[in-house]
C-alpha positions in Angstrom: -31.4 42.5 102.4 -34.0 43.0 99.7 -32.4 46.4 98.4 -29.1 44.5 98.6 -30.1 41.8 96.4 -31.4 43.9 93.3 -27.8 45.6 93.3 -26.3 45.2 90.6 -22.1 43.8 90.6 -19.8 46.8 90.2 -17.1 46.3 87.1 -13.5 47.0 87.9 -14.0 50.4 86.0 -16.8 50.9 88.3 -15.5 50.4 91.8 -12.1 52.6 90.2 -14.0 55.5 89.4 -15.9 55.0 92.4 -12.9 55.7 94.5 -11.4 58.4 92.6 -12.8 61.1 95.5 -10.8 59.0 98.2 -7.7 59.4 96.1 -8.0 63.1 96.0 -9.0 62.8 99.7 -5.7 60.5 100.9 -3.4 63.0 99.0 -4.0 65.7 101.5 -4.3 64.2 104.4 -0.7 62.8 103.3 0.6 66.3 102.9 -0.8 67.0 105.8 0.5 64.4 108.1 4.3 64.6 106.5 4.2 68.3 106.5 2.6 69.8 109.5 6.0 68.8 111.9 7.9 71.0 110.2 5.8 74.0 109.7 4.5 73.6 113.2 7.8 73.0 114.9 9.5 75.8 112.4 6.6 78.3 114.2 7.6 77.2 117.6 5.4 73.8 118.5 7.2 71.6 121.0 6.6 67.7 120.5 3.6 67.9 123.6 2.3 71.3 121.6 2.9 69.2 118.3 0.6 66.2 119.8 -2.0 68.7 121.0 -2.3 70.4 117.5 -2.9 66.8 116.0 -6.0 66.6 118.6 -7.5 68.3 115.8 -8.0 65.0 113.8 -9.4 62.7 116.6 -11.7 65.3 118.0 -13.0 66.8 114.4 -13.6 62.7 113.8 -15.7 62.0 116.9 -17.6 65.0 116.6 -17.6 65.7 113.0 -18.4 61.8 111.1 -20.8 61.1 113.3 -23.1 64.2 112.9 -21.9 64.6 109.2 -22.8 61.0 108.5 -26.4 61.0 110.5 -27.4 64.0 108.7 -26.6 63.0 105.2 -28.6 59.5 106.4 -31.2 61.8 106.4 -30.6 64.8 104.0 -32.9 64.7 100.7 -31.4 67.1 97.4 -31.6 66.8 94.3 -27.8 66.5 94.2 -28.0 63.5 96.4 -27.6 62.4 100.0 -24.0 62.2 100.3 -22.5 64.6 97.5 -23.2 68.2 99.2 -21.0 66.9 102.0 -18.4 65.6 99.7 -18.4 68.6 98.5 -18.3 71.1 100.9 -15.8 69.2 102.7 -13.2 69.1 99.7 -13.5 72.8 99.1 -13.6 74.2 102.2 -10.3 71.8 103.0 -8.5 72.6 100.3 -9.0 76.7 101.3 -7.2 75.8 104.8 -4.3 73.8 102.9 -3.7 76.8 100.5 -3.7 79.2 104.1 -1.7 76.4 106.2 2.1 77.0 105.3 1.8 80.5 105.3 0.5 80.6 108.7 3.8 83.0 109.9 3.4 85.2 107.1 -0.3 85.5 107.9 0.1 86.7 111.5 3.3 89.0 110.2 0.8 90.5 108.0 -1.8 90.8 110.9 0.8 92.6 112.5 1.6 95.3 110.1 -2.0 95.9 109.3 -3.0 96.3 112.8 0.6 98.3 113.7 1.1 96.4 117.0 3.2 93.7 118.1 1.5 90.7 118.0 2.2 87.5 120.4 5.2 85.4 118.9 2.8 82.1 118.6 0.3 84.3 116.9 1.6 82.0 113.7 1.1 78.9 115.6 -2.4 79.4 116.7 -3.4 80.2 112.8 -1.2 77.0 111.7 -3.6 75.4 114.7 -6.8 76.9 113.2 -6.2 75.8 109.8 -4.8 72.3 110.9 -8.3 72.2 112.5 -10.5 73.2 109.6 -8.5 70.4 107.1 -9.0 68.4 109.6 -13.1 68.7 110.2 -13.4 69.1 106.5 -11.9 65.9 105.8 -13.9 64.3 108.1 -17.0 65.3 106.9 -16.2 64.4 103.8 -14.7 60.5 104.9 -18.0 59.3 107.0 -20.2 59.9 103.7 -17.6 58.9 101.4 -17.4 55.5 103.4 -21.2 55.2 103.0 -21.2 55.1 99.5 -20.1 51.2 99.5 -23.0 50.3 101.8 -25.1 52.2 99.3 -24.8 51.2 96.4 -22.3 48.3 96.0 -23.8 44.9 97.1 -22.7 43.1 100.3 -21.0 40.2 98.5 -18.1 43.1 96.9 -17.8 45.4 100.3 -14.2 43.5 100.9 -13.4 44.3 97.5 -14.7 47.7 97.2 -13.3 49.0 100.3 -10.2 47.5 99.1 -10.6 49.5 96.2 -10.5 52.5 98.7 -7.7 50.8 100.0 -6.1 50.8 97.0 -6.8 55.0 96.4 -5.5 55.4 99.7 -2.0 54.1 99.0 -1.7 55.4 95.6 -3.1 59.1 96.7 -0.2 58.4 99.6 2.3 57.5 97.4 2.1 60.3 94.6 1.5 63.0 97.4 4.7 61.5 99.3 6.9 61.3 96.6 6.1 64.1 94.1 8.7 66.5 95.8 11.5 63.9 96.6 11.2 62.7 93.0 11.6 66.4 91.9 14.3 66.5 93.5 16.3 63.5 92.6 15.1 63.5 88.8 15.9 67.5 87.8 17.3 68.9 91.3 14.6 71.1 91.9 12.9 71.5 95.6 9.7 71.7 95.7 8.4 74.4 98.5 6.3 73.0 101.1 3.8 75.8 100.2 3.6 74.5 96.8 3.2 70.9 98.0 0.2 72.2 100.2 -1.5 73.7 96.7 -0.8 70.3 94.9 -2.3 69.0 97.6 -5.2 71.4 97.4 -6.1 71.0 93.9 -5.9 66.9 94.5 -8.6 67.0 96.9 -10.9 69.5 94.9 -10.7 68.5 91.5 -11.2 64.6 92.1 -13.7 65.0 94.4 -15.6 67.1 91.8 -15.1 64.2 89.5 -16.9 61.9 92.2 -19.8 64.1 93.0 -20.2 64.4 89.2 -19.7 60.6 88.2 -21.4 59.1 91.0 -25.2 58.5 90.8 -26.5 58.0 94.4 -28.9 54.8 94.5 -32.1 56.1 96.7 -32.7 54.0 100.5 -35.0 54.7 103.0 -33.4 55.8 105.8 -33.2 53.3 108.3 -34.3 55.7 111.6 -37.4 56.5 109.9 -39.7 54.3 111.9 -37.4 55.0 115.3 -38.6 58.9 114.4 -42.0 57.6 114.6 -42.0 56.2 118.1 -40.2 58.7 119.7 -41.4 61.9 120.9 -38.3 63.9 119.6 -38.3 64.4 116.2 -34.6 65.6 116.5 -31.0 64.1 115.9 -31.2 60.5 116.8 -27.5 60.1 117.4 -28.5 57.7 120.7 -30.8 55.9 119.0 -27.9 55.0 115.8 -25.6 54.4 119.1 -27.8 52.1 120.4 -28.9 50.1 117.4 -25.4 50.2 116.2 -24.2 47.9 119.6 -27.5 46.0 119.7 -26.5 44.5 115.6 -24.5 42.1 117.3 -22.0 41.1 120.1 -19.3 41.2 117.6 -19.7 44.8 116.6 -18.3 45.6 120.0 -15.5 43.4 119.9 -14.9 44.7 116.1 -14.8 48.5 118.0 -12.7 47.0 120.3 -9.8 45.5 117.7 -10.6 49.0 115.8 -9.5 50.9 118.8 -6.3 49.2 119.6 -5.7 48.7 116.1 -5.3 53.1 115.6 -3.8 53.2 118.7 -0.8 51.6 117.7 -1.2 52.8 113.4 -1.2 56.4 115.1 2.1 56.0 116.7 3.9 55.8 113.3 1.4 58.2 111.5 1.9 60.9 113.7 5.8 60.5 114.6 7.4 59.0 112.3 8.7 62.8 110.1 9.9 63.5 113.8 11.6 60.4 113.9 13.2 60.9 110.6 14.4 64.7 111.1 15.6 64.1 115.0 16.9 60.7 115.7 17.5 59.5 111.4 19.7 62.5 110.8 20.4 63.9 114.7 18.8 67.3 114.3 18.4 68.8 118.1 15.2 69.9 118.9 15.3 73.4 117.3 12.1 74.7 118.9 14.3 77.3 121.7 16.4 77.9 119.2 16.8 81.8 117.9 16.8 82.2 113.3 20.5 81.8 112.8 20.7 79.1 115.0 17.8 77.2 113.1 19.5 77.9 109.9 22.3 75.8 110.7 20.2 73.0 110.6 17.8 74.1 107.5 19.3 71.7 105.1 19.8 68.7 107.3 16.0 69.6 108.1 14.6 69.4 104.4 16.7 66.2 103.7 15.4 64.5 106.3 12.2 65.8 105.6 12.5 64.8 102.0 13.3 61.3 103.3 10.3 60.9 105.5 8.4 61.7 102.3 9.9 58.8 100.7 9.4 56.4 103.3 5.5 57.2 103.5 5.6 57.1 99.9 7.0 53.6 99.9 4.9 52.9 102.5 1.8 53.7 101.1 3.3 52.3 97.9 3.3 48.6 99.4 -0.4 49.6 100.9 -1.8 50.3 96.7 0.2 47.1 95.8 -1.6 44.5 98.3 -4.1 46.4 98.7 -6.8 44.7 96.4 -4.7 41.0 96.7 -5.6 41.7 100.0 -9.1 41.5 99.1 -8.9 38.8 97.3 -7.1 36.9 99.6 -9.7 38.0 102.1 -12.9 36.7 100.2 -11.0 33.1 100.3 -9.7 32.9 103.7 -12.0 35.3 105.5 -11.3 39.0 107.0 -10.6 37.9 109.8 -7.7 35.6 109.3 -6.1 38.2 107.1 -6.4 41.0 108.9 -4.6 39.3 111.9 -1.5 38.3 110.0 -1.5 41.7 108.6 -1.6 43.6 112.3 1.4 40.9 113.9 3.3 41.7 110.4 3.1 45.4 110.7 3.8 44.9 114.7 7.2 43.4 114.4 7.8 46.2 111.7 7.5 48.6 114.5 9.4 47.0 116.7 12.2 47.1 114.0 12.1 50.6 113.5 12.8 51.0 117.2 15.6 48.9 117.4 17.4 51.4 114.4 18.2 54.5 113.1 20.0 52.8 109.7 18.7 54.8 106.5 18.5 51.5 104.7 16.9 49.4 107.3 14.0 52.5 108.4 12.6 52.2 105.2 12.8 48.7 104.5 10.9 48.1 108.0 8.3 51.1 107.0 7.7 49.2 103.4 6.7 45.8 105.4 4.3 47.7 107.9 2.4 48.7 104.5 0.8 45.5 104.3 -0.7 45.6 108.0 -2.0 49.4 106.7 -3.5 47.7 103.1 -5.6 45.8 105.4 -6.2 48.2 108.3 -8.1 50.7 105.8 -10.3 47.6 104.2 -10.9 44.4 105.8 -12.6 46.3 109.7 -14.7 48.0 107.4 -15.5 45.1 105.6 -16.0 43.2 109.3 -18.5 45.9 110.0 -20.8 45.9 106.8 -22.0 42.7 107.5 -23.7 44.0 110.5 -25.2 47.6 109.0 -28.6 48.3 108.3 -29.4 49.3 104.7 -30.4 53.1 105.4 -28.3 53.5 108.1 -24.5 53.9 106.4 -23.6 56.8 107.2 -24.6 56.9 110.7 -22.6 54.0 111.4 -19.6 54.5 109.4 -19.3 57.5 111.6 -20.2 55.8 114.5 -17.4 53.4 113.6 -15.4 56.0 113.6 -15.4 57.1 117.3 -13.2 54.0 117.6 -10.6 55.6 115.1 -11.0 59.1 116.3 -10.5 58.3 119.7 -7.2 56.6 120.2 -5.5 59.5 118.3 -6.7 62.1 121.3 -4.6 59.5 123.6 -1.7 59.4 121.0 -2.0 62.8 120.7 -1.6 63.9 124.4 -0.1 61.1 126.4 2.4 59.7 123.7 3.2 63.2 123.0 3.6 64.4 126.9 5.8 61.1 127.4 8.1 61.7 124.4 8.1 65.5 125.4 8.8 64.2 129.0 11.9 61.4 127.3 15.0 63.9 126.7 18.4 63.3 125.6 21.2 65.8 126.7 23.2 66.5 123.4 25.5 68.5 125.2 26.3 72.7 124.4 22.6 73.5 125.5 21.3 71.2 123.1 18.5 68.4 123.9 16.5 65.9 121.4 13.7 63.7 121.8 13.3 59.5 121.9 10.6 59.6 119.2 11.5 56.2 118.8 9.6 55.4 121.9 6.3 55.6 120.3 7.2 52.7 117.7 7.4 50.2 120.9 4.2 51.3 122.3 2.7 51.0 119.2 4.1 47.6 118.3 2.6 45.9 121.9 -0.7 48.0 121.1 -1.2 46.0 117.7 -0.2 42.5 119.2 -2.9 43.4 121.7 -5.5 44.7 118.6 -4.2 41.1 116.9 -5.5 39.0 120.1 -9.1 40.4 120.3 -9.4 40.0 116.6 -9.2 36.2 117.4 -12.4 36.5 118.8 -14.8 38.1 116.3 -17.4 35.9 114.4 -17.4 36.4 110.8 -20.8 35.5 109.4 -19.4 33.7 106.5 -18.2 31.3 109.3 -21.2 30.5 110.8 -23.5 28.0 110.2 
């Protein structure tokens, strides 16, 4: 509290610059949730084989922010405590999105080198690999990333400074979504997803550089230095953060708990939605049996609709930059809590809308309204949760925190997929197609439910 009260107020150019990394950050993970269906599904992937190849987020989260964020907790340079992580993970990431969309031409090449006939999902399993590496790289770059507001921004302007973040998030989102529609409609020209991937690439690399250059670390004692010295194992003290972090309060579990059924539900449109657009928006069969000339048929109807998902996460995330620092405002009036909940039943009847259509029109208007719920789903949880950390102890919690992120997505990721997989429609002539719409219901009850146990948190700014 003492180390919180000699920080001094960030400016507005401040808590910008300070979340020009995240920007960078958002703007691949973009590309890479709008553009792995495609490339995966154009290799092969069925929609249960496209779920499990998105494991590769939840599980790199659970595993990777956790042990990423305890260690730079802990880690001493003369570069800082969080930057060599930044760093590493933006570079390393932005190798994988370069290798990504050439994943087919990599295993053809393979081929040819070794002069044998290599497996026909020898493309998939690299487009897997990479998927996996962006995916670990990014979260070892989020936990620490997360921990710099906690560091060095003081508690009374978390709200606001993760809404900052907030605010990157939508407007990394929105450039990454809508650079290649925009193309398009301004000067006709279509931008490959290969060069997307690169733009994406260089996004992540170059503005993370910026961060790790601009951003002086404050110095903190790590908070697990005196557990070190009681315990006999002079180790990782990942039980000991596990512990401590469900000991802060009663509310940090219910907090966890909203958090959980919060990304359940977020996860169902994340992960779908370019699915939903291609299959059931413009009624392109499932093309996954289908031989090359067969596929072709459908090529253009696949990059318009693919074109259009872009533009709906675009607006999406769009809406998300626009309220997302109102929504901190609003939120330092009226309390997180309070906000947050409106947000979530908001962004739950959006989804329950999207269900209900397949009009062009009406899918995106629904998808800008559930922007607001994801505004305040990357900010005010966060901001729940600094009021309970221990100065020292960021980045072990933020990835802590993250388990209840992480872990939904494995469950969206298997069983949402298997049941879609498992939800056929006969087209007729051979050809089948999915109910990706399914996954909007689901997700709409799953944030009514995260809405209810948000009723119950505490804030401290309501207690007496």
């Amino acid at each position: 509290m003492e180390d919180q009260q000699k920080m001094k107020k960030f400016t507005t150019a401040q808590l910008l610059n300070l979340c020009l990394g995240f920007f960078g950050l958002q703007f691949a993970w973009q590309m890479r949730i709008i553009l792995s269906g495609p490339v995966t599904e154009g290799l092969g992937a069925s929609p249960l084989l496209f779920g499990l190849i998105w494991l590769a987020g939840p599980v790199t989260g659970m595993v990777v922010q956790p042990i990423i964020g305890a260690l730079s907790d802990s880690t001493e340079t003369i570069f800082g405590r969080r930057r060599p992580y930044l760093l590493a993970g933006a570079l390393l990431a932005s190798v994988a999105l370069w290798l990504f969309p050439q994943s087919g031409e990599i295993a053809l090449n393979l081929s040819n080198l070794l002069k044998i006939n290599l497996p026909s999902w020898t493309g998939l399993f690299i487009a897997a690999i990479m998927i996996w590496v962006i995916d670990a790289c990014v979260n070892a770059a989020q936990g620490p990333y997360r921990a710099l507001v906690p560091d060095n921004v003081p508690s009374e302007q978390h709200a606001i400074a993760n809404s900052y973040l907030s605010f990157a998030i939508g407007l990394g989102s929105v450039i990454a979504a809508g650079t290649a529609p925009f193309l398009n409609w301004a000067f006709g020209y279509q931008m490959s997803i290969k060069a997307q991937f690169i733009m994406a690439a260089l996004a992540f690399s170059l503005a993370m550089i910026w961060t790790c250059i601009t951003t002086q670390e404050r110095k903190v004692q790590p908070a697990n230095v005196q557990i070190s010295s009681q315990s006999e194992n002079k180790g990782f003290k990942f039980i000991d953060n596990l512990k401590e972090f469900f000991k802060a309060s009663p509310d940090v579990f219910k907090i966890c708990a909203m958090q959980f059924f919060t990304w359940l539900g977020v996860m169902s449109l994340l992960i779908f939605f370019t699915q939903f657009a291609v299959h059931n928006v413009f009624g392109v069969p499932d093309t996954t049996t289908m031989n090359t000339p067969e596929k072709l048929q459908y090529a253009q109807a696949t990059i318009d609709a693919t074109n259009y998902s872009s533009v709906g996460f675009a607006i999406f995330n769009l809406i998300c930059f626009l309220v997302s620092i109102p929504i901190g405002i609003l939120s330092s009036h009226f309390g997180n809590k309070k906000v947050h909940i409106t947000t979530l039943v908001v962004m739950a009847l959006t989804f329950f809308g999207l269900a209900a259509t397949t009009d062009k029109t009406e899918v995106l208007i629904f998808i800008a309204i559930a922007g607001i719920g994801w505004a305040s789903i990357l900010a005010l949880p966060f901001a729940m949760l600094s009021e309970h950390i221990k100065s020292g102890s960021e980045g072990s919690i933020m990835g802590i925190f993250n388990i209840f992120i992480a872990g939904p997505q494995v469950l969206v990721c298997t069983l949402m997929a298997w049941f879609i997989n498992k939800c056929t429609i006969d087209l007729g002539g051979g050809l089948i197609n999915h109910h990706w719409e399914y996954s909007f219901l689901i997700g709409g009850v799953l944030l009514l439910i995260a809405a209810l146990m948000a009723v119950s948190i505490n804030e401290k700014s309501e207690k007496v």
